[in-house]
C-alpha positions in Angstrom: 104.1 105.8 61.7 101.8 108.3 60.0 102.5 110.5 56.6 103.3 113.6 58.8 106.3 111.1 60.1 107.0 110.1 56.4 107.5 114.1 55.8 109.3 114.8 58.5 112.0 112.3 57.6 112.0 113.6 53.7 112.7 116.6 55.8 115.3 115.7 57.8 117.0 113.9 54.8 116.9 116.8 52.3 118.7 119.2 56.0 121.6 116.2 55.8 121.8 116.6 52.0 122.2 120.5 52.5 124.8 119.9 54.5 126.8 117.0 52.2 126.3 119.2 49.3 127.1 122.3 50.7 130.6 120.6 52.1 131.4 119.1 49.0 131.2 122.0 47.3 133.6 123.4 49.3 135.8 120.6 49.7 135.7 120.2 45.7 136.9 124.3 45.5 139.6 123.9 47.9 137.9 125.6 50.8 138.1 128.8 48.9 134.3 129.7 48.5 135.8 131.9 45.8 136.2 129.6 43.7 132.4 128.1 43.3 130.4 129.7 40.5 127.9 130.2 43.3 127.8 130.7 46.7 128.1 127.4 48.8 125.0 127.8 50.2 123.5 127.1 46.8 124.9 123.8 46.1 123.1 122.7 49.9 120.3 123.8 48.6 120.7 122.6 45.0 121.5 119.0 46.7 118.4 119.4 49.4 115.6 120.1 46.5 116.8 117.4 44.1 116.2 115.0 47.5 112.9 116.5 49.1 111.0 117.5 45.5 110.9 114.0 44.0 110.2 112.3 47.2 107.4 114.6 47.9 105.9 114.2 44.6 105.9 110.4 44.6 104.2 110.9 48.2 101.6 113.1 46.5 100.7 111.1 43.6 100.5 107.6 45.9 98.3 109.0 48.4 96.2 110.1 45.6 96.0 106.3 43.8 96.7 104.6 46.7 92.6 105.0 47.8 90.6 104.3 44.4 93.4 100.9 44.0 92.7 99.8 47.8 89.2 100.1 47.2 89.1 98.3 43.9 91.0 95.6 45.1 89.0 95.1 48.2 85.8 95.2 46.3 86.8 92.7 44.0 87.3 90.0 47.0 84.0 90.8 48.6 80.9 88.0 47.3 79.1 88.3 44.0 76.0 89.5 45.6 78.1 92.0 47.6 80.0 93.3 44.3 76.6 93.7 42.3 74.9 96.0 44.8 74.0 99.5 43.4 76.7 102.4 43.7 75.1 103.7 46.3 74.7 100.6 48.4 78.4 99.8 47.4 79.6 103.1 48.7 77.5 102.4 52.5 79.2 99.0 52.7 82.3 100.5 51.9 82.1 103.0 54.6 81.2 99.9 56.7 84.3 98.4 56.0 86.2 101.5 56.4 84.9 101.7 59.8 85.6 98.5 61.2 88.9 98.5 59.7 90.2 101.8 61.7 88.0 100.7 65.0 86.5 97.9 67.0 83.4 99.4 67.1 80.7 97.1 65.9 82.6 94.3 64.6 80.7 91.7 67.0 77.5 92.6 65.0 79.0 92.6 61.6 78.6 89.4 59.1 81.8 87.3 58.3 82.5 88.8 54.9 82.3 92.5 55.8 84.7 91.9 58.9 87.6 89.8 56.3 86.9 92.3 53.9 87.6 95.2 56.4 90.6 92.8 57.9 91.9 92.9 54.3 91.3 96.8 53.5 93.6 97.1 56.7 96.3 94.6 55.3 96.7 96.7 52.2 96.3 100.4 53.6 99.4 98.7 55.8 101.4 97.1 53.2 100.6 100.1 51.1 102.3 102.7 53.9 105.7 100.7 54.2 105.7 100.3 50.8 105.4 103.7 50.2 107.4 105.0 53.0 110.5 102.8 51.6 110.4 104.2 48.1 109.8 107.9 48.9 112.8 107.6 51.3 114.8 105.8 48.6 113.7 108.2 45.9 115.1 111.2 48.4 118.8 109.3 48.5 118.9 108.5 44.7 117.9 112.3 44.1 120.4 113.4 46.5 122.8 111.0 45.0 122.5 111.9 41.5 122.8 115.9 43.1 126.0 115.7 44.6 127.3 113.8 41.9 126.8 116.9 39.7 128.3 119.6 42.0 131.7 120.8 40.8 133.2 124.4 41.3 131.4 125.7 37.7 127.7 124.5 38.4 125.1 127.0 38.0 123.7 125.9 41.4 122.0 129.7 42.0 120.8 129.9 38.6 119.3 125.7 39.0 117.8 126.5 42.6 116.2 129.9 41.5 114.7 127.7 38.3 113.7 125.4 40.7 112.0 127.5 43.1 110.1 129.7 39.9 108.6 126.1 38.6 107.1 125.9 42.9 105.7 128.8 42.9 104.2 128.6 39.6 102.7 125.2 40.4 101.2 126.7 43.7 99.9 129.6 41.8 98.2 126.4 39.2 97.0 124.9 42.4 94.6 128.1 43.1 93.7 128.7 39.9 92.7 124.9 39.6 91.1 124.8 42.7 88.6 128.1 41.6 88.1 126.1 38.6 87.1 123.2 40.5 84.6 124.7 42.6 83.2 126.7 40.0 83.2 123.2 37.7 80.9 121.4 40.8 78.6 124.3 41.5 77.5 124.4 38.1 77.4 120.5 37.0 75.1 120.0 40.5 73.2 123.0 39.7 72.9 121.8 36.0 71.8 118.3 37.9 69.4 120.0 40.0 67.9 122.3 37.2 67.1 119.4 35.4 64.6 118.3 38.2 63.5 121.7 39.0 62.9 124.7 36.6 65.2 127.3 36.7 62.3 130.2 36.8 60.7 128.4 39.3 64.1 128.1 41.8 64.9 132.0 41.1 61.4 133.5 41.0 59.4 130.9 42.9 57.9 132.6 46.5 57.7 129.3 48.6 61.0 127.2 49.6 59.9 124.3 51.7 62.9 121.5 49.9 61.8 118.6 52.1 60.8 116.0 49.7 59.6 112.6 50.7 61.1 109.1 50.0 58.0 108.0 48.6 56.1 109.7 45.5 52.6 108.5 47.8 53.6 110.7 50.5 52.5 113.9 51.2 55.2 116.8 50.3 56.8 114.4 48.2 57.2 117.3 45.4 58.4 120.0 47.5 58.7 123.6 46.7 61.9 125.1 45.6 61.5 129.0 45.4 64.4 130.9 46.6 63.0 134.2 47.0 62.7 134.0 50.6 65.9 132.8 51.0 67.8 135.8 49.1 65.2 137.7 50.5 66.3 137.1 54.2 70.0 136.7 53.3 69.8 140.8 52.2 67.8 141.7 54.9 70.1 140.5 57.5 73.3 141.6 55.5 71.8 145.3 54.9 71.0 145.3 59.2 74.5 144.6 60.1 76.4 146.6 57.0 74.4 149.7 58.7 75.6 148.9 62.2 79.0 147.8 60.7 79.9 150.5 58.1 79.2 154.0 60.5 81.0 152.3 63.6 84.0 151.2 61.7 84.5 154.0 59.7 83.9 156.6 62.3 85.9 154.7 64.5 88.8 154.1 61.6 88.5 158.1 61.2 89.3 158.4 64.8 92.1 156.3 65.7 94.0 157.7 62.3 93.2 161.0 62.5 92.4 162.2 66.1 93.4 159.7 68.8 96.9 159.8 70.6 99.5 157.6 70.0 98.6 155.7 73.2 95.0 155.7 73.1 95.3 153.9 69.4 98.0 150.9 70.9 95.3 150.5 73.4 92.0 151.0 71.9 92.7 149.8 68.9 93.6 145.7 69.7 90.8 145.4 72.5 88.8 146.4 69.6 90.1 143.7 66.8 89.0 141.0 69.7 85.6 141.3 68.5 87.0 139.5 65.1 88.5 136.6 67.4 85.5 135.7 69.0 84.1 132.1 68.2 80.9 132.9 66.2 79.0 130.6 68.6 79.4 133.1 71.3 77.6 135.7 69.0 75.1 133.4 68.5 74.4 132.3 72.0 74.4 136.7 73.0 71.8 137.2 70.2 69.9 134.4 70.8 69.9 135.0 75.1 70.2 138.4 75.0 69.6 140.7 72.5 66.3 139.0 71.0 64.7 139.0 74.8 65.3 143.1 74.7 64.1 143.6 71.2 61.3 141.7 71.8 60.0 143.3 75.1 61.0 146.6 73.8 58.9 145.9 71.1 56.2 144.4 72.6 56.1 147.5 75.5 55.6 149.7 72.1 52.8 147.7 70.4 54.4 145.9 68.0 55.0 142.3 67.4 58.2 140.8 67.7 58.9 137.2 66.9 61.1 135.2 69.4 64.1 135.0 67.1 64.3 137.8 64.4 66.0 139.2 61.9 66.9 142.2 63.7 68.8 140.4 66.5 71.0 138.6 64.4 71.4 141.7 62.1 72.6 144.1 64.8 74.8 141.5 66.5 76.4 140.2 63.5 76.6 144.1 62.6 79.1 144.2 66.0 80.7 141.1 64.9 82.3 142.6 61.5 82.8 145.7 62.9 86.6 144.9 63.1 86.9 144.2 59.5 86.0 147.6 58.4 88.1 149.2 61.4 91.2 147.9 60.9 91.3 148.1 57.4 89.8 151.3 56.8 91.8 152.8 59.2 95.1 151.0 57.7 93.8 152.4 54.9 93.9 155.9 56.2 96.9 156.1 57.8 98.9 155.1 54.4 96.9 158.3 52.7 100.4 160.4 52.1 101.6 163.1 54.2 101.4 165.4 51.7 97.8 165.3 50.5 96.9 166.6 54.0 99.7 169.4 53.8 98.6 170.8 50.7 94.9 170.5 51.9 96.2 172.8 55.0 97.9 174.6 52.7 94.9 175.9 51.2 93.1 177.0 54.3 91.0 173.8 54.5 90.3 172.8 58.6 91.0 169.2 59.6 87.6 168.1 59.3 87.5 169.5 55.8 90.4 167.9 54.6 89.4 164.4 56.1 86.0 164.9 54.3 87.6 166.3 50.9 90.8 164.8 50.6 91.9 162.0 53.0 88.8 159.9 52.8 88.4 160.4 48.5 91.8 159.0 48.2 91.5 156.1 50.7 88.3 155.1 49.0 89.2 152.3 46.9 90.5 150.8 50.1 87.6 151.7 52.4 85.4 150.1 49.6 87.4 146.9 49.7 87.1 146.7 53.8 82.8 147.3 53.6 82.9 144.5 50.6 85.0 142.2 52.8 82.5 142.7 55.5 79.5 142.0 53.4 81.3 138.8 52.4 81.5 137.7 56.0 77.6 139.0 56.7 76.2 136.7 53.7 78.8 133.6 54.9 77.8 133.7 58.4 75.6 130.5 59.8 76.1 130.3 63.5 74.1 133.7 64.7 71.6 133.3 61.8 70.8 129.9 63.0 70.5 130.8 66.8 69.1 134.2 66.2 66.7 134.7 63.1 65.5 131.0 62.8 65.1 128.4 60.4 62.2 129.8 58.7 61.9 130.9 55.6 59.4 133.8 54.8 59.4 136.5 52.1 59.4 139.7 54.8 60.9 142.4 54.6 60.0 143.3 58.5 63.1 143.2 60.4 61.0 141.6 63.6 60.4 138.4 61.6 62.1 135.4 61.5 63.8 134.7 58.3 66.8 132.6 57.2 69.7 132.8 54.6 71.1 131.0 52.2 74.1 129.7 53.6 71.8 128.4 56.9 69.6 126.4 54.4 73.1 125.0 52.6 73.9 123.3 55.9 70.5 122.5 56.7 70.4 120.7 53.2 73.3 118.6 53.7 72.8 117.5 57.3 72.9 114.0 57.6 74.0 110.9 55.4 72.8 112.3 52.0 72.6 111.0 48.4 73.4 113.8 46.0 70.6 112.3 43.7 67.6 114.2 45.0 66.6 117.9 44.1 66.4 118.7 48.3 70.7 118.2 48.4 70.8 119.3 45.1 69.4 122.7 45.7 72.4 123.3 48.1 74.7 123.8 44.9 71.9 126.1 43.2 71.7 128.4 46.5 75.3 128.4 46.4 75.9 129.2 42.5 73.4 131.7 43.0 75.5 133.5 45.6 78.8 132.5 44.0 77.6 135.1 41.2 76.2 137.5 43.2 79.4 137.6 45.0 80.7 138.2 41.7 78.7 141.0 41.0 79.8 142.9 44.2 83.4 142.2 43.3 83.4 143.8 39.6 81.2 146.7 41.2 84.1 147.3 43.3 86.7 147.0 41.2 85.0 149.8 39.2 85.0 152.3 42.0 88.4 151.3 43.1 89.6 152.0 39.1 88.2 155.3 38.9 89.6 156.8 42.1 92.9 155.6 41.7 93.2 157.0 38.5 92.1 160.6 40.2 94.6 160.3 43.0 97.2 158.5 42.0 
């Protein structure tokens, strides 16, 4: 039995409450649903969220202890020497444990104590589940219990349930909000972490990013250079590339299907061309890497000019086909909901089609093309995959699109390959890169929130 099971069965006790509570509201009124302060549908439902809403929350807040007391527990039976290891070393053993516990893999070559201790971890985690399962299931019945015992023909069962379901959404609205907060909160206390190893002029102005460091201060590169120019550098280069493959094809095309094409061509034309967003970025990866870098690089080669094997070009112009969709559909959305009278009056006044898609149509559908190109350029500077396969790993401080370069969210997942401590200023620079683009990000949002304000208040 797993915790989907566990919900499922909340679930399919809080459907049997519905029904209880909705019949005994009915039986309590007579069977005249006239006589119910509410409709009887209420009081199910009034009955069905006193069972599933306490149940769920005592399955939320066990899963959440239920790790850190496991843990504890089993830590405190392992051998003195095992219990005074390091953090770090603690945390590898207890990944150990972890492992053997959920898998026979390796337990012939573990020592005694890590396979009792992993025999215990699997004791609890078991005890802990049935344990749990018994008192979420019990706290369901009690709640529906103490519901039913309340419905009577002059509850306020809609006016309870609507309460009920305003303090839900206001507590998944906290959950966002809390979560923003939370990432924002870890990017800048592991930036502050890194920063205290590494200058913050040096990360931001620095011209050389080589972040390998060595485990060792005798070894060579043990310092390691931590300038991020190059890597902004090649982030914009490659985002500028595809935004000026991107934004002409999917506005023109946007332009097209809302203002020109039939009614037949668009229910064709217009799906077959949102399949460019559903194709597995891999797949653009592998057709930048295979095939449009060979034909940039001959063609470049055939005119004189040198062409590395993976450039930025290549993975510019392909990720440029990739987004494409993103400014299509919405921009042409966008268009379409322009209203019918703008472009009456335009006619009105003698204006031809063209002029009045020019002057009128594409003026007030601004704020929303704007919001379609910044969506785009969000999905250009988060892209890995064709980056990776198509420009390279390198990072150089070019602005030649035939180069290799990299970006910053290639050398984020380069940086946290691998089993890594979150102690050293290479993994640490991940969270820099990443508050660094967090805020430029940022930046691009407010800039477009400016333009979007001062057209709407023209058009609106």
């Amino acid at each position: 039995m797993t915790v989907l099971a566990v919900v499922l069965a909340v679930l399919a006790l809080a459907v049997v409450w519905y029904k209880m509570g909705h019949a005994y509201a009915m039986g309590q009124a007579g069977g005249h649903a006239r006589n119910l302060h509410s409709r009887p549908g209420y009081y199910g439902t009034y009955t069905a969220l006193w069972c599933a809403l306490p149940a769920f929350l005592l399955l939320v807040v066990w899963l959440v202890a239920q790790s850190p007391i496991i843990t504890g527990m089993v830590i405190s039976g392992l051998p003195e020497a095992q219990q005074s290891l390091p953090e770090n070393e603690l945390g590898l053993l207890m990944n150990d444990i972890r492992n053997l516990a959920t898998s026979d893999f390796a337990r012939e070559t573990a020592d005694p104590d890590t396979l009792a201790a992993a025999d215990r971890y699997s004791s609890l985690k078991t005890t802990s589940f049935i344990i749990m399962t018994v008192l979420t299931l019990s706290v369901g019945i009690v709640g529906g219990f103490m519901a039913r015992a309340r419905v009577m023909p002059g509850l306020r069962a809609r006016n309870s349930v609507e309460r009920m379901i305003m303090v839900l959404l206001i507590a998944a609205s906290m959950i966002a909000i809390l979560t923003t907060v939370g990432i924002v909160l870890s990017l800048l206390f592991e930036s502050w972490r890194f920063f205290l190893q590494v200058p913050f002029h040096e990360f931001l102005f620095g011209l050389k990013w080589s972040p390998q460091t060595a485990l060792r201060a005798d070894q060579v590169g043990s310092s390691g250079a931590f300038g991020a120019v190059p890597v902004f550098a090649g982030t914009l280069l490659i985002t500028v590339i595809a935004m000026c493959v991107a934004v002409p094809v999917g506005l023109m095309s946007a332009i097209y299907m809302a203002e020109y094409a039939t009614p037949r061509f668009r229910s064709v034309v217009k799906p077959i061309l949102e399949i460019l967003a559903g194709i597995p970025t891999v797949v653009y990866g592998f057709f930048a890497a295979l095939t449009v870098a060979p034909v940039i690089r001959s063609l470049g080669e055939s005119l004189g000019l040198e062409v590395a094997s993976e450039s930025a070009l290549a993975a510019g112009l392909v990720m440029g086909v990739m987004i494409i969709p993103f400014v299509s559909s919405l921009s042409d959305d966008v268009i379409t909901a322009v209203p019918r009278s703008l472009r009456e009056g335009s006619y009105g006044m003698g204006a031809t089609k063209s002029e009045t898609i020019r002057l009128v149509v594409l003026p007030a559908a601004l704020p929303g093309i704007v919001g379609s190109i910044l969506l785009a350029v969000s999905r250009a500077i988060g892209e890995t995959m064709i980056v990776v396969m198509a420009a390279g790993l390198a990072a150089n401080l070019t602005g030649n699109p035939f180069a290799a370069v990299t970006t910053v969210t290639v050398q984020i997942v380069t940086l946290l390959v691998g089993d890594q401590e979150f102690d050293s200023p290479k993994t640490l620079a991940a969270f820099a890169l990443g508050l660094v683009l967090f805020f430029i990000t940022l930046c691009l949002n407010i800039v477009a929130l400016h333009v979007v304000r001062k057209y709407r208040e023209q058009y609106d």
